[in-house]
C-alpha positions, 0 to 999 in steps of 0.5 A: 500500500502506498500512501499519499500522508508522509511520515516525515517532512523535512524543510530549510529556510533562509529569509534575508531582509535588507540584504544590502543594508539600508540602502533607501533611508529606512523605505524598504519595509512591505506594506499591506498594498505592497506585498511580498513577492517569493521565489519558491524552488522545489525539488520533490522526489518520491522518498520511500522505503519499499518492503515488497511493493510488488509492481505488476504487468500483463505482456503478449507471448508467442512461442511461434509456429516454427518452433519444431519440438523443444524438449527442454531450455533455459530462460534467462532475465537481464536485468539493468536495475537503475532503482535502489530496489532489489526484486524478485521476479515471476511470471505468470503464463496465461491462456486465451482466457487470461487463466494462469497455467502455470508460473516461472519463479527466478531463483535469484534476486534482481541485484541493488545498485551501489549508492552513494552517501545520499542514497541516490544510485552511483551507476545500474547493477546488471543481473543475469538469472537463469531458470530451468524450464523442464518439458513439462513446462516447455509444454505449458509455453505453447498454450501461453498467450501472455505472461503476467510478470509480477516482481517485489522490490525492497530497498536497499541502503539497510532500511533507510528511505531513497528517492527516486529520481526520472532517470532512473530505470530498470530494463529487462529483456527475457531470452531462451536457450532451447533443446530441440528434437528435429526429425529428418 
């Protein structure tokens, strides 16, 4: 659950008045018919400390037609992670009806980057994980239509809130290494 009341607000102020002195003989004071002007900058990222915020989405799948007979294969995520976060990662595979089948746990976690002194992510952690796909569940990728891929993130830098900046990303991309049966 994510929640739009903070836990904490931390703020500075500085206000400066005559900061050049009396320089107009006692006549730059604000009046009601003059009023203040300020100039407000604001910087205001999202600041948070994840304990399995799970993201989820739904993307097409086809094995393809020309496939011939796989027996067995290897899935494996590459993972360029730009966000304080560890993952976990699943998928779900899904029939024309949206019906799970069956899901593909990775073993492994999606690593955090390192962070620097604010917390704030020093350059992306590459993961690679590899999960054994058996025939029974080479079987099950035919019917699939979609897969729903859900991951849960926790924050790294041992508890403490990050913020999350625009330019961080996270990019995955999903490949197979597949055994194949081809009769001749």
């Amino acid at each position: 659950m994510i929640e739009n009341i903070p836990d904490m607000i931390s703020y500075r102020i500085k206000v400066a008045t005559n900061p050049m002195g009396n320089i107009s003989s006692g006549n730059d004071f604000v009046y009601y018919n003059n009023p203040l002007k300020a100039i407000l900058d604001m910087e205001i990222p999202l600041s948070l400390i994840a304990s399995n915020l799970t993201l989820t989405d739904t993307v097409d799948f086809d094995l393809g037609e020309n496939t011939g007979t796989i027996e067995s294969g290897t899935l494996s995520l590459y993972a360029d992670n730009g966000f304080p976060f560890s993952a976990q990662v699943q998928l779900y595979l899904l029939n024309d009806n949206m019906q799970v089948t069956d899901s593909l746990l990775f073993p492994d976690m999606i690593t955090a980057p390192a962070l620097n002194g604010n917390y704030m992510v020093i350059r992306p952690a590459r993961s690679v994980i590899q999960i054994p796909l058996p025939g029974e569940k080479i079987s099950r990728l035919y019917q699939t239509k979609k897969m729903r891929v859900v991951a849960r993130f926790n924050t790294a830098g041992a508890g403490h809130h990050v913020k999350i900046y625009e330019q961080y990303r996270l990019d995955l991309k999903l490949t197979g290494d597949f055994s194949y049966m081809i009769q001749l």
